[in-house]
Structure formats: structure tokens, C-alpha cells
N, C-alpha and C positions, 0 to 999 in steps of 0.2 A: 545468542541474544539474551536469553535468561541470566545468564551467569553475569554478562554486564550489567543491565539492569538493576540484576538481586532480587529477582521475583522467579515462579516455579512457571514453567513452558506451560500449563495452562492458563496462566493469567497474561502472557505472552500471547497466548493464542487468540485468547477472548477479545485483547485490544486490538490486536491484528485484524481480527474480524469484524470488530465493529469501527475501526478505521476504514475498512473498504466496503461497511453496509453502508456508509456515511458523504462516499466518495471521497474520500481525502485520502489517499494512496491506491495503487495499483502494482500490481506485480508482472513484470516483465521477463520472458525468457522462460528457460528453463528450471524444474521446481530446483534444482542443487546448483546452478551458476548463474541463476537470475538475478535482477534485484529490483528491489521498490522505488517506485518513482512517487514523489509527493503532489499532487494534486493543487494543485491554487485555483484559487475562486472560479475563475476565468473556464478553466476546464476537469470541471468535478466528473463529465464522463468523459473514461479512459479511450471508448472508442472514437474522440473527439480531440483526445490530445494530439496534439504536434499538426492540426491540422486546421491554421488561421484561416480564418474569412472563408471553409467550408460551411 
């Protein structure tokens, strides 16, 4: 993801982290075949996603 970017894995890291201090992403699965799910307004907590009119 850095290498796309053009930025160094720590500043990778730092947005990553404060993408999800923020609620606006989440990480699904396993840490090496997982992936990010993006967060919209509606359901900024993850343990909240995919789960309507709970």
C-alpha cells in the first residue's frame, strides 16, 4: 500500500490508525487475507455494521 501511495509504511500506518480511531474504516478477517471495509455515516461502529434496525 505504500509503494502505491508514494509514502513510507509509517505514514501508511499512522493514516490507517487514525482512520479507525475515527471510525471510518475497519478491518475484517485475517491480519494477511483480510480486508478494509469503509465505514459510512450510518454505521461508524464496526460491531454495528451489516446489522439494520438492531
Amino acid at each position: 500500500m505504500s509503494a502505491l501511495c508514494g509514502m513510507s509504511i509509517n505514514s501508511v500506518q499512522h493514516h490507517l490508525n487514525a482512520l479507525k480511531a475515527a471510525g471510518k474504516i475497519h478491518h475484517i478477517g485475517p491480519t494477511k487475507s483480510g480486508r478494509w471495509e469503509v465505514l459510512d455515516a450510518d454505521n461508524a461502529d464496526p460491531r454495528k455494521a451489516g446489522r439494520a434496525g438492531v
